[in-house]
BAMI-780469 format. One record per residue (C-alpha): residue number from 1; x, y negated, z negated; residue in one letter. Coordinates in Angstrom, 3 decimals, m for minus. Example, Ala and Ser with C-alpha at 12.3 -4.5 7.8 and 13.67 -1.06 7.14 Angstrom:
<rs>
<1; <12.300; 4.500; m7.800>; "A">
<2; <13.670; 1.060; m7.140>; "S">
</rs>
This chain:
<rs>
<1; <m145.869; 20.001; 137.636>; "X">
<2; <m144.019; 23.156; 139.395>; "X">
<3; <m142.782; 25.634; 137.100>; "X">
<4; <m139.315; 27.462; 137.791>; "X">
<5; <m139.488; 31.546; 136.818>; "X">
<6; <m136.986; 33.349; 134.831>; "X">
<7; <m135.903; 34.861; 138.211>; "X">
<8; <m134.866; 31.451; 139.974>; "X">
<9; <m132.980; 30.195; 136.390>; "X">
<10; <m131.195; 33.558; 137.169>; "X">
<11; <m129.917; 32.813; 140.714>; "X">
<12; <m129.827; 28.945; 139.948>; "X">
<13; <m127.039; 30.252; 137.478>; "X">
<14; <m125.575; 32.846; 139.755>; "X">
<15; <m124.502; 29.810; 141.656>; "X">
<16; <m123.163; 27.762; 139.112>; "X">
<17; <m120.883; 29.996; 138.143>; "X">
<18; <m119.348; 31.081; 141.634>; "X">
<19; <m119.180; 27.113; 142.497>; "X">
<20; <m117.085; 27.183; 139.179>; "X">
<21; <m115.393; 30.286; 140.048>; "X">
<22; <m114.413; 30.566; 143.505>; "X">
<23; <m111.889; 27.576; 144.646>; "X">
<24; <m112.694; 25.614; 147.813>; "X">
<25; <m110.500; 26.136; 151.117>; "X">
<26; <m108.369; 22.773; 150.181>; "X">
<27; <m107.888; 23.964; 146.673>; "X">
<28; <m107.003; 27.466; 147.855>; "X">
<29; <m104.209; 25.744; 150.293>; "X">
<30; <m102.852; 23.813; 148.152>; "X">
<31; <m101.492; 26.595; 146.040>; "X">
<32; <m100.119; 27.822; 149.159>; "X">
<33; <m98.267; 24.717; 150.102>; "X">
<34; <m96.539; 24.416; 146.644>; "X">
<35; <m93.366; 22.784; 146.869>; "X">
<36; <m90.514; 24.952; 146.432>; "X">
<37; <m88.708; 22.266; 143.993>; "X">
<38; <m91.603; 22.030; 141.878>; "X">
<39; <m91.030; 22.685; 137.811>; "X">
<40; <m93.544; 25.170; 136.239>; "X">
<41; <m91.600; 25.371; 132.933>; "X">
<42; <m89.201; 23.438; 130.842>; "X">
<43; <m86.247; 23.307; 132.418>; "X">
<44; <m82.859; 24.442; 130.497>; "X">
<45; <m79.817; 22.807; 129.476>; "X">
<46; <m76.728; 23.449; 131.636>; "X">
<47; <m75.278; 25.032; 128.486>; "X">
<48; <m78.633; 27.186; 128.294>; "X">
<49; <m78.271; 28.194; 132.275>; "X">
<50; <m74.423; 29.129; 131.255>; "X">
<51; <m75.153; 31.215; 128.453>; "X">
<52; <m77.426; 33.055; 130.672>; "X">
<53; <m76.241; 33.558; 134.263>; "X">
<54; <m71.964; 32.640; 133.641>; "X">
<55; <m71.694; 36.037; 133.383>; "X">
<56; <m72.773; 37.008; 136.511>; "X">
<57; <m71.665; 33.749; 138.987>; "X">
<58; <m68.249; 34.997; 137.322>; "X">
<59; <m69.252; 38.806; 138.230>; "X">
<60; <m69.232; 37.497; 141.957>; "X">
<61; <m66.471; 35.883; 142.677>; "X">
<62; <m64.785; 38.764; 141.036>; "X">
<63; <m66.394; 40.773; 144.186>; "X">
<64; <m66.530; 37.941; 146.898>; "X">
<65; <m64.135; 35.853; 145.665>; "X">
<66; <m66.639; 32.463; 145.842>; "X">
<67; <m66.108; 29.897; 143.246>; "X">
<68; <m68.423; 30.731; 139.520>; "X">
<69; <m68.580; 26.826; 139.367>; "X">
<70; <m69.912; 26.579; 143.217>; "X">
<71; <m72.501; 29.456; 142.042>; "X">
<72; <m73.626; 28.155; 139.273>; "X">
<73; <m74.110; 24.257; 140.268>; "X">
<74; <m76.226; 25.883; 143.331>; "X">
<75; <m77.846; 27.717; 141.228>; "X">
<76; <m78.470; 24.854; 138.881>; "X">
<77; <m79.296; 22.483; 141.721>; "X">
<78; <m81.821; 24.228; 143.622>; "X">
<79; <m83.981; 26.227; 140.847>; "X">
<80; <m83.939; 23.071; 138.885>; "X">
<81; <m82.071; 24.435; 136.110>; "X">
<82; <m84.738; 27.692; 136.267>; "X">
<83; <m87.401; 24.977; 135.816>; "X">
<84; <m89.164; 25.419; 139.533>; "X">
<85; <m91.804; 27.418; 141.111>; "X">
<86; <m89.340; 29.694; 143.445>; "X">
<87; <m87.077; 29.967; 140.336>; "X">
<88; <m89.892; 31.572; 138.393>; "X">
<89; <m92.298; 33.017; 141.092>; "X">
<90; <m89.814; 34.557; 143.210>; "X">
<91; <m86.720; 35.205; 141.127>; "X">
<92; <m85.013; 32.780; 143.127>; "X">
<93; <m82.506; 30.206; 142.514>; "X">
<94; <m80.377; 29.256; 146.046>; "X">
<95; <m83.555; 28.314; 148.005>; "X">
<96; <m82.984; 31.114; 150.112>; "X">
<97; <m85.501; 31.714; 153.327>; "X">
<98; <m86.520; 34.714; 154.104>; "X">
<99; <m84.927; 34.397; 158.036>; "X">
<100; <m82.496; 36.566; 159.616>; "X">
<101; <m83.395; 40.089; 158.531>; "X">
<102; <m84.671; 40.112; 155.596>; "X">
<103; <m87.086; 43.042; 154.960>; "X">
<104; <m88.264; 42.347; 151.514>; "X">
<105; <m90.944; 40.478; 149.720>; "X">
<106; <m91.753; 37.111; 150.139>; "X">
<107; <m93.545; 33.647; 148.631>; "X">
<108; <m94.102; 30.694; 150.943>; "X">
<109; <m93.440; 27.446; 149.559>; "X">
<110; <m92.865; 23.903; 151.385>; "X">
<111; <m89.544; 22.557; 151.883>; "X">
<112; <m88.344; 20.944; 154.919>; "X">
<113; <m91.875; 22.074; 156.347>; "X">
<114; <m94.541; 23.291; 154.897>; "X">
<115; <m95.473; 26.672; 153.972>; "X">
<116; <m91.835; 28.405; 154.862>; "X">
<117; <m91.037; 31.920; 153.501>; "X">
<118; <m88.330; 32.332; 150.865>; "X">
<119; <m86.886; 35.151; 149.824>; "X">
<120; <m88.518; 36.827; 146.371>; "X">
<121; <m86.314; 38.882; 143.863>; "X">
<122; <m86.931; 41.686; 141.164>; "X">
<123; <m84.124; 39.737; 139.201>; "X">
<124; <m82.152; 36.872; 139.186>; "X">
<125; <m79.391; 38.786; 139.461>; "X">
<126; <m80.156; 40.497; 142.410>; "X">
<127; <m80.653; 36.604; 144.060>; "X">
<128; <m77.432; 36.026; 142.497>; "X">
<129; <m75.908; 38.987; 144.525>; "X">
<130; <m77.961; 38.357; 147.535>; "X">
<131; <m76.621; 34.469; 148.071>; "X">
<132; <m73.012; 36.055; 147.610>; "X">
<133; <m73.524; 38.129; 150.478>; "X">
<134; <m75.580; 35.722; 152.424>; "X">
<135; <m72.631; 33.353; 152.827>; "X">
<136; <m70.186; 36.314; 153.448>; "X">
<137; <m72.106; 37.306; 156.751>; "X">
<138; <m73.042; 34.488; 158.572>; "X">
<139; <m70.848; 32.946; 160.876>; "X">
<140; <m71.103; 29.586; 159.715>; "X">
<141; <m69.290; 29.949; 156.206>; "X">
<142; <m66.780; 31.814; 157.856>; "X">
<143; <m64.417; 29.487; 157.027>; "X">
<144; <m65.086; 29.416; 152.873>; "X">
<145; <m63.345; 32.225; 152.732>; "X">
<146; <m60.001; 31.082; 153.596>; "X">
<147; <m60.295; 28.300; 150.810>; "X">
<148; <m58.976; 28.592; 147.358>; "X">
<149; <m61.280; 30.456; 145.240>; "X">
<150; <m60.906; 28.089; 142.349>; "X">
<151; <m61.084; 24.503; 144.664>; "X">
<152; <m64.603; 23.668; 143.983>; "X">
<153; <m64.088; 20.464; 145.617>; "X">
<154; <m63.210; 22.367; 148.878>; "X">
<155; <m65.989; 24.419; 148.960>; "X">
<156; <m68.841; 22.031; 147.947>; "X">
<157; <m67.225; 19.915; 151.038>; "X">
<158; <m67.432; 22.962; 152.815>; "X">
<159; <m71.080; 24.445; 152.467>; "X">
<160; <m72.522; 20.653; 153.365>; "X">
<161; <m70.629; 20.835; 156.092>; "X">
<162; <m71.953; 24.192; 157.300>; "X">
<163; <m75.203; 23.071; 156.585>; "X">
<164; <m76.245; 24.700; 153.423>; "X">
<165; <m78.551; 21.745; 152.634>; "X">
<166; <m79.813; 18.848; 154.719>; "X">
<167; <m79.564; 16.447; 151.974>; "X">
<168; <m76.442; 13.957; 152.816>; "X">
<169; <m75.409; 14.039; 149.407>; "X">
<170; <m75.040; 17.389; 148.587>; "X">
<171; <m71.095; 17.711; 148.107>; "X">
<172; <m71.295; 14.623; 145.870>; "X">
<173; <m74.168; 16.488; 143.905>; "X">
<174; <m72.285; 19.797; 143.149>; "X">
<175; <m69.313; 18.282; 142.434>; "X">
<176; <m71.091; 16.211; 139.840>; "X">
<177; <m72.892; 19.031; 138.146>; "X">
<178; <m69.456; 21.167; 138.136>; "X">
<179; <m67.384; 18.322; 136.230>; "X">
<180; <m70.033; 16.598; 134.036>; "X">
<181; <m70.543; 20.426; 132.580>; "X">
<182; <m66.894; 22.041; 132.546>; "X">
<183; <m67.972; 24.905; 134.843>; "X">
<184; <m64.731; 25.107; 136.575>; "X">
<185; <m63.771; 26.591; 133.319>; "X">
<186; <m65.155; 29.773; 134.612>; "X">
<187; <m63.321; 29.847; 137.666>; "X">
<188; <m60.401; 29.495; 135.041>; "X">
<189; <m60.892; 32.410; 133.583>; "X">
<190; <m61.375; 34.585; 135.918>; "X">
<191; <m57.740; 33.906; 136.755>; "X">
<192; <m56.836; 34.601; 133.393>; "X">
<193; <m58.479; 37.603; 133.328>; "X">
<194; <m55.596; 39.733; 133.875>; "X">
<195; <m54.757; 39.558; 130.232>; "X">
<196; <m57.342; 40.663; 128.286>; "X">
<197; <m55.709; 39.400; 125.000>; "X">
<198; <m55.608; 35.880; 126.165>; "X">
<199; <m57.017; 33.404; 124.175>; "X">
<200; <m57.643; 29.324; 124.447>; "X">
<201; <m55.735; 27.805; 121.002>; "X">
<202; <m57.333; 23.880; 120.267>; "X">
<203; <m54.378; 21.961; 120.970>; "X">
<204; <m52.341; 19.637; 118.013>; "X">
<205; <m53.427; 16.128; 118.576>; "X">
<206; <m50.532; 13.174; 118.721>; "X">
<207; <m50.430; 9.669; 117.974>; "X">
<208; <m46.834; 8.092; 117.884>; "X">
<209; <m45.293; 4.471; 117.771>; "X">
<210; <m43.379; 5.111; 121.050>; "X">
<211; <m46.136; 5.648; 122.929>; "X">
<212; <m48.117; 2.349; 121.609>; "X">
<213; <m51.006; 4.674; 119.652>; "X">
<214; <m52.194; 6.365; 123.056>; "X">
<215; <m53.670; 9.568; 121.911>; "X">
<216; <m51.964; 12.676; 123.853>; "X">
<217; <m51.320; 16.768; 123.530>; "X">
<218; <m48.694; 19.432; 124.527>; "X">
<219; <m49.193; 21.989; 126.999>; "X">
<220; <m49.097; 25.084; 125.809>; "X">
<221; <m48.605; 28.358; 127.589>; "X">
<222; <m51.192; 29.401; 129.680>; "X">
<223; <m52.435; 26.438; 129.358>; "X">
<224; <m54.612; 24.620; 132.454>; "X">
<225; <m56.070; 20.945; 132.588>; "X">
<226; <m59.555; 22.714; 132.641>; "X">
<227; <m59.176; 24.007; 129.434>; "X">
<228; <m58.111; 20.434; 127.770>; "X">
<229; <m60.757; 18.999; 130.060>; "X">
<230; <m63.614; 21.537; 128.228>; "X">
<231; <m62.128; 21.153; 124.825>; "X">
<232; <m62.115; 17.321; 124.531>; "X">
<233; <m65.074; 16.734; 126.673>; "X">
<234; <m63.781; 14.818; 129.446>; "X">
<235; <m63.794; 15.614; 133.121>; "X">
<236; <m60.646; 16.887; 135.169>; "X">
<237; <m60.758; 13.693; 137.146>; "X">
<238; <m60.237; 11.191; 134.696>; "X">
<239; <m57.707; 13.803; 133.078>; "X">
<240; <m55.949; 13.216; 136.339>; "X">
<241; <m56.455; 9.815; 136.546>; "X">
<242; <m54.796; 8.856; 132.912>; "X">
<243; <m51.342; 11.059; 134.092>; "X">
<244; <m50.903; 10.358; 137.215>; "X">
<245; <m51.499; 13.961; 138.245>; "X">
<246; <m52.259; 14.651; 142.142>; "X">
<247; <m54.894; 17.121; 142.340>; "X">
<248; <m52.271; 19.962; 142.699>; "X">
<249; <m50.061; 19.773; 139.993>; "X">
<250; <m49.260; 22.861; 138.016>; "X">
<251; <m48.874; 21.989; 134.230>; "X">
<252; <m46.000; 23.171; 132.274>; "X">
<253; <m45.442; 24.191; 128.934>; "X">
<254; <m44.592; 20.990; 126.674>; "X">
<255; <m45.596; 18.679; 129.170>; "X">
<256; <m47.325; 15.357; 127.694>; "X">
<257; <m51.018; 14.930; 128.360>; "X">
<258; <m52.676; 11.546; 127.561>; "X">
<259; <m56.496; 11.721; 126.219>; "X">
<260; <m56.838; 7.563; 127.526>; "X">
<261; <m55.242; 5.636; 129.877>; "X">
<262; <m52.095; 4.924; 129.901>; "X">
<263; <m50.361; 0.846; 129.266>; "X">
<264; <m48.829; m1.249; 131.643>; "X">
<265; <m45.879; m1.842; 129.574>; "X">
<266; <m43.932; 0.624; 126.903>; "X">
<267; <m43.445; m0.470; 123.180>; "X">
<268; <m41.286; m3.569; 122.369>; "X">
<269; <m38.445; m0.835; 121.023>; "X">
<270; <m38.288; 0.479; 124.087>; "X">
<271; <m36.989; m2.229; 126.678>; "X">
<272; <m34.790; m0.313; 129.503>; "X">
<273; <m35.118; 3.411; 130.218>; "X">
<274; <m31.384; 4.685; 132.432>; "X">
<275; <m32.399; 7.411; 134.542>; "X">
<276; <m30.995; 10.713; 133.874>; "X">
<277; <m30.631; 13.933; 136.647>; "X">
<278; <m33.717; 15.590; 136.933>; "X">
<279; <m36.318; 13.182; 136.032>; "X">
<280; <m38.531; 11.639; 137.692>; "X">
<281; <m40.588; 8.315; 137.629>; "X">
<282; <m43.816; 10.216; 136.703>; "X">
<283; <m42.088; 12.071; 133.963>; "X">
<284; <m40.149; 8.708; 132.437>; "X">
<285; <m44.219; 7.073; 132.657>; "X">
<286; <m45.536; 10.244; 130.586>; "X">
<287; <m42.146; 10.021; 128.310>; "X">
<288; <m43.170; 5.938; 127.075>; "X">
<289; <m46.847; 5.899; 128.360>; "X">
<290; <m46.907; 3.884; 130.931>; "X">
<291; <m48.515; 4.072; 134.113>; "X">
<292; <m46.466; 5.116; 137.567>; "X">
<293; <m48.074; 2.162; 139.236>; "X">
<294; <m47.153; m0.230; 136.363>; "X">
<295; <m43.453; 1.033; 136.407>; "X">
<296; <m43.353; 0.725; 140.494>; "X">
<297; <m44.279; m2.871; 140.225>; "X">
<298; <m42.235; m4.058; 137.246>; "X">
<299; <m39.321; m2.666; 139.065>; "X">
<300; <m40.201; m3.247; 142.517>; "X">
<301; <m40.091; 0.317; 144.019>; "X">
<302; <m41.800; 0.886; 147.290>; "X">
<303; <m41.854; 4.514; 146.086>; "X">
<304; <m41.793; 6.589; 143.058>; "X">
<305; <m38.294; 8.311; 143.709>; "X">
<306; <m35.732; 7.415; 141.374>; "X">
<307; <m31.992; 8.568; 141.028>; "X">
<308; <m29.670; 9.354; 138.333>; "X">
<309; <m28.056; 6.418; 136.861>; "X">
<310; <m30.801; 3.933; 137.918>; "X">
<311; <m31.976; 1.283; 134.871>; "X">
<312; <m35.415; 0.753; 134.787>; "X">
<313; <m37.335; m2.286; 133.250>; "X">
<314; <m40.119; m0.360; 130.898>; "X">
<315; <m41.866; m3.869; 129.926>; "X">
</rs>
């Protein structure tokens, strides 16, 4: 029987533990080729991600005047709510490439094709600050900058369309994020910032017989549908929806604001409404709490002018 010495245990072991040690050339590339959307920690609530980085998206539209809410739903979208590899590796949360000038350190990671470069950051801030100037000097989002600073919807709309991401969806996706979590609220305040003693009041609930039990509040001053939207946990859109409110309209103090929609048909008490001057069909609907389309049918307007003097069926 052959016999082994103590010297070849030695090197029989040397190589053990370098087979361990050392990966093999697939193993080695596949931590290259990491996807850039991969999670490498636990991601964080949107109210988590707020409490952190609101701040700061709010910091730059201040100075670039792009929408907190876009900034943050990117920001949300493509680190995976600070959950993936370039968020935590590289500091990054736009999915920014490390194309057209950029000098600084990188991390490759695949995305549309494999091991790209993207862009790596001391801090998140500075990839905060970096996407704000990104989209300031390239051509192509030129024409952001002429939007409203506080029309999310615009601007979503607007960096699909100049090709921000290739996914078809992208718009819808931002827009989602932005209204399921309140963060137009932030644009909000930044226009309320000019009064640095301003403060959001909870609003006095209603419930009255005229109005058939719907639940509604006042507008108060300084008041703005993002703020009710926040405080009773319902988006802006189906705030809209319930009061007949285009996308546009500017709230005033006292006005009625339903938390539910609306009937098709006012209170048995409440029969005939007579138009008086100044009001209007949306404001007689909001006055009995019943819907503009409702009213338009019962009475068999083509439109929703009215005039002074006109009777109007309410049920």
């Amino acid at each position: 029987m052959r016999r082994f010495s103590m010297f070849s245990y030695v090197i029989i072991a040397s190589i053990a533990v370098m087979a361990i040690s050392f990966p093999t050339k697939t193993q080695a590339s596949n931590k290259k080729n990491v996807s850039f959307h991969t999670a490498v920690r636990a991601r964080m609530t949107p109210t988590e991600y707020c409490e952190k980085y609101a701040e700061e998206a709010r910091l730059q539209m201040k100075k670039y005047h792009i929408p907190a809410s876009i900034t943050l739903a990117q920001g949300m979208l493509e680190s995976g709510y600070g959950s993936s590899y370039l968020a935590n590796v590289a500091k990054n949360h736009f999915g920014i490439k490390a194309y057209r000038g950029w000098n600084g350190p990188v991390v490759y990671a695949d995305d549309d094709a494999r091991h790209e470069p993207f862009c790596k950051f001391k801090t998140v801030e500075e990839s905060f600050e970096y996407h704000s100037t990104f989209l300031l000097s390239n051509k192509r989002y030129a024409p952001l900058f002429s939007l409203d600073p506080t029309d999310y919807e615009a601007w979503a709309k607007g960096l699909k369309k100049a090709g921000y991401a290739t996914n078809p969806r992208y718009a819808e996706m931002l827009i989602r994020i932005i209204e399921d979590n309140h963060l137009d609220i932030y644009d909000v305040l930044k226009s309320k910032g000019k009064n640095k003693n301003f403060r959001y009041q909870p609003h006095k609930l209603y419930v009255t017989s005229k109005r058939r039990g719907l639940k509604y509040i006042r507008v108060s001053a300084d008041d703005d549908l993002a703020f009710i939207a926040k405080e009773f946990d319902v988006s802006k859109r189906q705030l809209r929806s319930w009061n007949d409110l285009h996308k546009k309209a500017v709230l005033m103090e006292g006005d009625i604001i339903y938390l539910q929609s609306k009937h098709n048909k006012a209170d048995k008490k409440h029969q005939l409404h007579i138009v008086k001057a100044g009001e209007s069909l949306h404001y007689i609907s909001q006055i009995y709490g019943v819907k503009v389309s409702a009213l338009m049918k019962r009475n068999k307007l083509t439109t929703a002018t009215v005039h002074e003097g006109q009777v109007l069926k309410l049920r």
